[in-house]
FIVO-975397 format. One record per residue (C-alpha): x, y, z. Coordinates in steps of 0.05 Angstrom, whole numbers, plus 32768, in hexadecimal, padded with zeros to 4 digits. Example, Ala and Ser with C-alpha at 12.3 -4.5 7.8 and 13.67 -1.06 7.14 Angstrom:
2
80F67FA6809C/81117FEB808F/
//
This chain:
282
86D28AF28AA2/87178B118AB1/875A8AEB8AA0/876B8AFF8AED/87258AE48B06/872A8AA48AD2/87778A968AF7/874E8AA18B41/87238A718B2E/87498A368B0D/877A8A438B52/87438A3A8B87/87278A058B5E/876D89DC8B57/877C89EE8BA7/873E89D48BB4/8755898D8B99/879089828BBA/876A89948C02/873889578BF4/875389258C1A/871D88EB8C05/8733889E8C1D/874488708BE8/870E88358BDA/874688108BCD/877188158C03/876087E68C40/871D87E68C60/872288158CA4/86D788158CBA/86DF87C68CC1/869987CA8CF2/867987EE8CAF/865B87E08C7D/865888058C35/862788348C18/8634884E8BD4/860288868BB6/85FA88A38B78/860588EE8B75/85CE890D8B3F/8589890A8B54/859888E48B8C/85BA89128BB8/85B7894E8B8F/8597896B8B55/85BD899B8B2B/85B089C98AEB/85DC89E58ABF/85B58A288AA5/85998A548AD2/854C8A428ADE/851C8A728B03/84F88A318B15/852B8A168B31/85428A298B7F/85888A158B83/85A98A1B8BBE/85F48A318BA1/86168A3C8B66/86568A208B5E/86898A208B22/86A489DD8B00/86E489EA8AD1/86E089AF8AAF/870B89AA8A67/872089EA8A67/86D58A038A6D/86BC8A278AA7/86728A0B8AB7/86428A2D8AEC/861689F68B0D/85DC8A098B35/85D489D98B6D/85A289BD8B9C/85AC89878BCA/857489558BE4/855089708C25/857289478C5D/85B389328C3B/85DD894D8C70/85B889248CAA/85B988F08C7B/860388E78C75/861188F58CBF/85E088B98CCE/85F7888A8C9A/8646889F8CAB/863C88778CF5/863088348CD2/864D88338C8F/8684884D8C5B/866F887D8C29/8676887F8BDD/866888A78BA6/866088838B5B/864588B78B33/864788BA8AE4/865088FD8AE8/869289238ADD/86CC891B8B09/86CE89718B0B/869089718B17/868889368B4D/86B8895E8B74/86A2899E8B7A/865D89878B83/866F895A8BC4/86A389988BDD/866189B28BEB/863B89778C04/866D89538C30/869289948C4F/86A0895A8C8E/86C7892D8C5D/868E88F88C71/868F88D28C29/86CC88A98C1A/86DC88A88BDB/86B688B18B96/86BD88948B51/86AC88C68B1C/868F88BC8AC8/86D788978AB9/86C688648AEB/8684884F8AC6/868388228A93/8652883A8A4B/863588038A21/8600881289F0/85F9885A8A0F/85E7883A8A53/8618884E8A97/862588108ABB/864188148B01/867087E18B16/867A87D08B68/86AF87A68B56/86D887E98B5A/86D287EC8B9D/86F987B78BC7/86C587A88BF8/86A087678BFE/865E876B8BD2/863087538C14/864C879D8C3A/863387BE8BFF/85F087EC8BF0/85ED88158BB9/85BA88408BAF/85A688668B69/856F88858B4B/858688658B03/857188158B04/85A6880A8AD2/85D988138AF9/85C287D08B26/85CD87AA8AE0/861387928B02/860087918B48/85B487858B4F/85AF876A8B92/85DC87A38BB5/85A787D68B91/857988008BAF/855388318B85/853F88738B9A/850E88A18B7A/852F88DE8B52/853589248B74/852C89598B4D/851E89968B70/84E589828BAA/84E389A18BED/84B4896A8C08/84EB892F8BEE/84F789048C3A/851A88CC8C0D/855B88D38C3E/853A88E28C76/850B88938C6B/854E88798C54/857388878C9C/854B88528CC3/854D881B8C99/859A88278C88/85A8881B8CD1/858287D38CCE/85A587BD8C92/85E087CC8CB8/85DA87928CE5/85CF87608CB0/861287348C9A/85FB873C8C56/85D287718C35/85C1874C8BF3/858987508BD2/8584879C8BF4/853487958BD8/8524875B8BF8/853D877A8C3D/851487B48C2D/84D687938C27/84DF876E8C66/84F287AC8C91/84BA87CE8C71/848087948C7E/84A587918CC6/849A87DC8CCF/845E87E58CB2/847E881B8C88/848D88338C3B/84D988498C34/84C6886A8BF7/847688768BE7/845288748BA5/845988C38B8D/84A088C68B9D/84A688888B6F/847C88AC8B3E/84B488E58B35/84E088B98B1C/84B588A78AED/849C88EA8AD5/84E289098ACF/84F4892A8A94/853889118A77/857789438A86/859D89648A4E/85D8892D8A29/860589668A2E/8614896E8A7C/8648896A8AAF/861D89408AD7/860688FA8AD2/85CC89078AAD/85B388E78A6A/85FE88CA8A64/860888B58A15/865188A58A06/8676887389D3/86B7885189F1/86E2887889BE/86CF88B189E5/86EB88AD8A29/872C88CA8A2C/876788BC8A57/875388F48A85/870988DC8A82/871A889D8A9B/874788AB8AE0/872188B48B22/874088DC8B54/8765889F8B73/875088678B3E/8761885D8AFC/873988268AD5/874A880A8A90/870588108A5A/86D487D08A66/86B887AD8A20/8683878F8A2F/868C87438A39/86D887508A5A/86E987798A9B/873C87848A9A/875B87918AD9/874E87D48B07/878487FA8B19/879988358B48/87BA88698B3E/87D388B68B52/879988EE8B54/8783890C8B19/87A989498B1C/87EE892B8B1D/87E789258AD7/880389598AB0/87B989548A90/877E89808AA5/873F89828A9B/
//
């Protein structure tokens, strides 16, 4: 690649930073009729790869500068995302807590969320890694735990918030994957509930009340049969990674900044600017 195409591209990807306007979690609830849906980003909306696979249909490349490296990711998103975040938009606010990247996380949902329909995300630095193992905190967000539902293909990532989970089978690449498209119904009865804990236990109700299965037995099998991603990936992924090596840039989400966790004490969250008003980059 050209210096002069190299400079194009770390321009349109910095311009395209400042445009995203995304709403702070933090900042005070304005949906107050809404509840909250967060969602995992890898296998649960999307799946991506990171070398080019000729069994692999991806639906657009984009590029992810991330460190100084230029990355090509070859994206597909799950059939029926788009209906399923205009559905799920009328009743509740939307966030992303993904493990992957922050980079990353961003240019993938420039693509996904063109409307601005997801409210804010919280990226790798937001995650907390004990033993090797991602944890995903909700406490992050200021919302009250009964608003919340978060759904993840990864069970460990309930470990901190078990009743607000709801697991979904992994997507990897499937054209016959209706996950979403089951999950828009029932997301608009749990929105009438004052509290959504334990998110299971509702499910089995609405589904014994509907005579219906949200998620049937071979989709379940998937996530049971998938092979494990690379270690070495952008995306969430197999995520391994000691506490000594987050860096100060790993660890500031595009409008939250979080001190590291240990594991038996949880310091104090704190805001802060976007990442790029650092005179860091990644």
């Amino acid at each position: 690649m050209s210096i002069v195409a190299l400079f194009k591209n770390c321009y349109e990807h910095f311009k395209g930073k400042f445009q995203k306007n995304y709403i702070s979690a933090q900042t005070p609830k304005q949906y107050s009729q809404k509840k909250v849906l967060v969602l995992d980003l890898d296998e649960t909306l999307v799946h991506c790869e990171f070398k080019e696979n000729e069994n692999f249909q991806h639906e657009v490349l984009l590029e992810v500068i991330h460190k100084g490296q230029l990355y090509t990711v070859y994206l597909k998103a799950r059939p029926y995302l788009n209906q399923f975040l205009q559905e799920a938009s009328k009743d509740y606010e939307i966030f992303i807590f993904t493990a992957g990247y922050e980079a990353y996380c961003q240019e993938v949902l420039s693509f996904i969320d063109k409307k601005k329909i997801i409210s804010d995300y919280y990226a790798r630095g937001s995650c907390q890694f004990i033993d090797g193992i991602c944890y995903k905190d909700l406490q992050l967000i200021d919302r009250p735990m009964g608003d919340i539902i978060f759904i993840d293909n990864n069970p460990n990532a309930f470990i901190k918030c078990q009743d607000n989970g709801l697991l979904i089978p992994s997507f990897l690449d499937s054209e016959d994957d209706d996950c979403l498209l089951r999950l828009i119904p029932f997301l608009k009865y749990m929105a009438k509930k004052k509290d959504l804990r334990p998110v299971e236990q509702h499910l089995k109700i609405y589904e014994d009340n509907n005579g219906t299965i949200v998620f049937c037995e071979t989709q379940k099998s998937i996530q049971i049969e998938q092979e494990e991603p690379d270690e070495d990936t952008l995306s969430e992924g197999k995520v391994v990674k000691r506490e000594q090596d987050v860096t100060d840039l790993d660890i500031k989400h595009k409008k939250t900044q979080t001190q590291l966790e240990t594991v038996n004490k949880i310091k104090s969250k704190l805001r802060s600017v976007t990442l790029f008003s650092s005179s860091k980059h990644n």
